[in-house]
N, C-alpha and C positions, 0 to 999 in steps of 0.2 A: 666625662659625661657618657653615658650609656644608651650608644642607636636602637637599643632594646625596649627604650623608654618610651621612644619617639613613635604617634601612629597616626591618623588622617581621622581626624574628627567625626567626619562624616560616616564611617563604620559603623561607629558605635550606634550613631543615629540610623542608620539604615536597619544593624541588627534589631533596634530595638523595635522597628514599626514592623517590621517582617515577622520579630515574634509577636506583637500583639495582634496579628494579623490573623497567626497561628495557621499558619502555610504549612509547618511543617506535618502537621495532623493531615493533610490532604494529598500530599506532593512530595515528587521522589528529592531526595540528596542531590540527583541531578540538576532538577528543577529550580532550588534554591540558590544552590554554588550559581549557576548561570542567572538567578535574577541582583546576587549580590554584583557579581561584576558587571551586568547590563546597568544596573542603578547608579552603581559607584561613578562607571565610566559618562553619564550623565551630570555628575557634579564635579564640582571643582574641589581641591583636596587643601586642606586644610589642616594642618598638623599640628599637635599640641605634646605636652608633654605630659600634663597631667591633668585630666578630664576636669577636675573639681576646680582648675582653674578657669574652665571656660564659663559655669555659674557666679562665679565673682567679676571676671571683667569683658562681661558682654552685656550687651542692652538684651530687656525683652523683647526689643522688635528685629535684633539681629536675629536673637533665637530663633524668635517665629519664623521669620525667614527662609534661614534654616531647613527649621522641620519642613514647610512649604515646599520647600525645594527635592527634600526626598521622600515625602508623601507623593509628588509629581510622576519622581523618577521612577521610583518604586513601582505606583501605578502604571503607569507608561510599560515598564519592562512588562511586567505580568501582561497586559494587552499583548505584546509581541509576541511574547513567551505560548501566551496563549493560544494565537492565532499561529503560531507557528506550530506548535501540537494539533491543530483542527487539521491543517494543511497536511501534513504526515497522517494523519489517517486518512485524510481524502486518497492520497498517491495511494497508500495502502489497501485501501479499498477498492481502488481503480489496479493495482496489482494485482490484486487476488481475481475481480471480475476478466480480467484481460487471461488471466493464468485460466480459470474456469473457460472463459471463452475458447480458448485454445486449445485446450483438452477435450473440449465437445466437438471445438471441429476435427478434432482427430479421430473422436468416436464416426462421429460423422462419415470422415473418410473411410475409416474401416468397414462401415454398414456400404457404401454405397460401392467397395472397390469389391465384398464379398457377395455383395447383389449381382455386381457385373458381370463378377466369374460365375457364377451360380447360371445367368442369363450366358454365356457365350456357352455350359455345360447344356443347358436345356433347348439351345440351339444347333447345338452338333449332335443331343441324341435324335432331335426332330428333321435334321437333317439326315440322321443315318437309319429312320424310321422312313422318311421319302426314298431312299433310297429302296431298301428291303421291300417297300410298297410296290417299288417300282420293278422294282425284280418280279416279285410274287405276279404283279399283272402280268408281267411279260414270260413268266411260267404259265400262266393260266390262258395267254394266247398260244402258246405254243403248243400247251398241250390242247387245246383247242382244235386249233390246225390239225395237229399229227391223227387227233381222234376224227375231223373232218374227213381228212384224207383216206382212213380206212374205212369211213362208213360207206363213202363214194366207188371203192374199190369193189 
């Protein structure tokens, strides 16, 4: 006997709703591979050896069953599957806002540390303008005086 032979019923059933489903037209390679084994690992495995056996010695209500079972799974994963893709964009999108936000307050920083210096430059030419003011007056007494003093002479 050939273990080659041997596979788990339920595949085939799973493949077959997934294709009629026609997932594949929408959704990455990724997407699929992980809803077969999310569906699978939801059912119980059932092994057969040759498919055409299971239409001769099963009831119809086994079938249905069955299919029941991984039309459930099936749906079930895609929910997860689903809401696990929404979630990865949210993070993603809260990434990229956090990343933006960051970069603005860097701009940010740069305008206000270029503001500062600019503000401590126009501080010490106004300080060195007081100064020079302060001289010129105190030329302007001086020569004041010195011309007082010779007109008194």
């Amino acid at each position: 006997m050939a273990l080659s032979e041997i596979h788990n019923y339920y595949e085939d059933l799973v493949r077959k709703y997934i294709d009629a489903l026609e997932l594949v037209t929408t959704r990455s390679d990724d997407y699929i591979a992980d809803l077969y084994c999310l569906a699978l690992n939801q059912l119980p495995v059932h092994y057969i050896r040759h498919g055409v056996d299971m239409y001769f010695y099963m009831s119809d209500e086994k079938r249905q069953e069955m299919e029941e079972k991984v039309i459930y799974a099936v749906t079930s994963a895609i929910s997860w599957l689903d809401n696990e893709e929404r979630e990865k964009n949210k993070l993603k999108t809260l990434e990229a806002q956090h990343k933006k936000a960051e970069e603005e307050a860097k701009r940010a920083k740069e305008v206000a540390d270029e503001a500062e210096r600019k503000a401590r430059k126009a501080a010490a030419i106004a300080a060195e303008l007081a100064r020079q003011s302060k001289h010129a007056k105190q030329a302007l007494v001086d020569t004041e005086e010195r011309q007082g003093g010779m007109s008194t002479d």
